[in-house]
N, C-alpha and C positions, 0 to 999 in steps of 0.2 A: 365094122370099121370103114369098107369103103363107100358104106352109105353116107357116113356122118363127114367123111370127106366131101363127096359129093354136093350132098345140101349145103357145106363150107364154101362149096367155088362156086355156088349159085348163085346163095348172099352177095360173096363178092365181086360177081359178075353184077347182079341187079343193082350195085353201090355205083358202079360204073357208068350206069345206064342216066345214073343223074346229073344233070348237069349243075355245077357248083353256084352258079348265078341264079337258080332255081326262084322266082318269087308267086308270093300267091294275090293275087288281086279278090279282094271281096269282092261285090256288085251291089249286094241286098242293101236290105234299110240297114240303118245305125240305130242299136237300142241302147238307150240311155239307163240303167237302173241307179234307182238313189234309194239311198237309207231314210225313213223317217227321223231319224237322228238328226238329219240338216237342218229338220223344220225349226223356227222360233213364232214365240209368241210374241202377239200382238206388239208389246213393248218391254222394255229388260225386265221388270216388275214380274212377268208371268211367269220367266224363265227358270227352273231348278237354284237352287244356291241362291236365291235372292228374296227367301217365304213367298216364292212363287205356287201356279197351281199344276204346273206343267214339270214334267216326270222324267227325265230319259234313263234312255236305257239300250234295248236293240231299237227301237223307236223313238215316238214319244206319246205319253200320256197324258191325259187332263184327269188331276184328283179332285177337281172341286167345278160344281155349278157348269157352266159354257164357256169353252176356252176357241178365240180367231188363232190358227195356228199357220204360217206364210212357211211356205216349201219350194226352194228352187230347184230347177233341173240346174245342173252344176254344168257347165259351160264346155269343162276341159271333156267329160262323158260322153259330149255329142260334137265336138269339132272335127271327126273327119266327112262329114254328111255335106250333100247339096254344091253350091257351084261359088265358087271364088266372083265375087262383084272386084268393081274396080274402088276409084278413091283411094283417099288419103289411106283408111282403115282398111281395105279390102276385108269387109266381113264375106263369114259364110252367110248363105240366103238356105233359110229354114221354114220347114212347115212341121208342126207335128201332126202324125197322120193318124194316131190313136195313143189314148195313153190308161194306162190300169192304177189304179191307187186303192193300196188294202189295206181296209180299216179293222180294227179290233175291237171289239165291245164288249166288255164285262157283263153285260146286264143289258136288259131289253129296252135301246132306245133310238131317236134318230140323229145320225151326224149328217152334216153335207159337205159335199166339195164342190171348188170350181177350178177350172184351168185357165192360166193369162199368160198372155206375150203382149212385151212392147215393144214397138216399132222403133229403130234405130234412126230412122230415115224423119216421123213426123214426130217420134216421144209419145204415140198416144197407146193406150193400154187398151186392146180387146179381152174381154171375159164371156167364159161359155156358159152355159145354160148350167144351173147349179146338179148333178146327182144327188139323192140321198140313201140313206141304207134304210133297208125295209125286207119284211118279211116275206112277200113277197116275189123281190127279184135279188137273192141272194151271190148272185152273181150277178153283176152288169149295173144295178142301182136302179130306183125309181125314178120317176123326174119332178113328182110330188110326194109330199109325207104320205107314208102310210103305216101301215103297221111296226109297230118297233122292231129291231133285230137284235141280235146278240151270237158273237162268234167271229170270226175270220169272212169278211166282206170284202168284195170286189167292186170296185168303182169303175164302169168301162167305157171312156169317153170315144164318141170316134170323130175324127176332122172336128177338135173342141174349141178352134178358134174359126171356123167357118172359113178356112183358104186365104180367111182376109190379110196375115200377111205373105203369104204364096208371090216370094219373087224377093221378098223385104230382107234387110237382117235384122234379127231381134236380140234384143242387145240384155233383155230380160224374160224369164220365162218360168214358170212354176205351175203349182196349184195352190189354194188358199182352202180352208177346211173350216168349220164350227162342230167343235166336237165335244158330245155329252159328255156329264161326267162318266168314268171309267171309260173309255173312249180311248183310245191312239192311233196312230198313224206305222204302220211296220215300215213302208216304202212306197216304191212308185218305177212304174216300166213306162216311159214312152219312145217310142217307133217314130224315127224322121225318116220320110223316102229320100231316096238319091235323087237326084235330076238327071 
């Protein structure tokens, strides 16, 4: 009994100890994850519910021939990152500093992906050097076709828009995909540094 006492007035000694205004500051990067589920096809035509070829579901799918599938990073995921500009809009100024995107494939073939931001400040869209899935770099992607794959692939881009808006606020930002048939998209991590 006077043990379970004891550890009772420790607890509530160390409840004491904290102070009620307590807050916690992150520091790290802000990681962004998004569902393949955001992405859409090229144009409403490709989309589910319209005898489109494209599939959702936990992702998305292409059921027929080569589907352009557009994936944004969702805006509200990544707004507490990077340094308040001034202006009218005071955006946030963003870089992304690496980003993962995991493709799915039924069957042995090649999809590829690219990464874009567009500039806030001039409207022009930078895009990174395309990845593709291949057999062998089943983690990380190749940078040319190669071998087909099939299974849970990782796309691992790093600095995929080359720094070049580093200081900008980008007022749009995603990946863009071409993916075989049986092909999908599960999602996507990208990493913004703080400033």
């Amino acid at each position: 009994m006077r043990k379970s006492i004891g550890l009772g007035a420790l607890a509530a000694l160390s409840l004491l100890a904290i102070p009620s205004d307590a807050q916690y500051l992150y520091t790290g990067p802000v990681v962004a994850r998004t569902s393949g589920a955001t992405c859409r096809g090229m144009d409403a035509a490709d989309d589910d519910g319209q005898g489109g070829q494209l599939l959702r579901g936990p992702g998305i799918t292409n059921l027929a021939g080569t589907a352009t599938v557009f994936c944004p990073i969702i805006r509200r995921n990544a707004a507490p990152y990077g340094q308040i500009g001034g202006g009218a809009l005071a955006d946030t100024v963003v870089n992304i500093q690496w980003m993962d995107v995991s493709v799915q494939q039924a069957q042995p073939a090649s999809s590829s992906c690219t990464v874009y931001g567009t500039s806030e400040a001039t409207g022009s869209t930078t895009w990174s050097a395309p990845l593709y899935t291949c057999l062998e770099a089943t983690s990380g992607g190749c940078t040319t076709q190669q071998t087909p794959a099939s299974g849970n692939l990782v796309l691992h881009f790093v600095d995929p828009l080359h720094g070049q808006h580093s200081g900008e606020a980008l007022v749009n930002m995603g990946f863009t995909c071409q993916l075989a048939q049986y092909a999908g998209i599960i999602g996507s991590v990208a990493v913004f540094p703080t400033f």
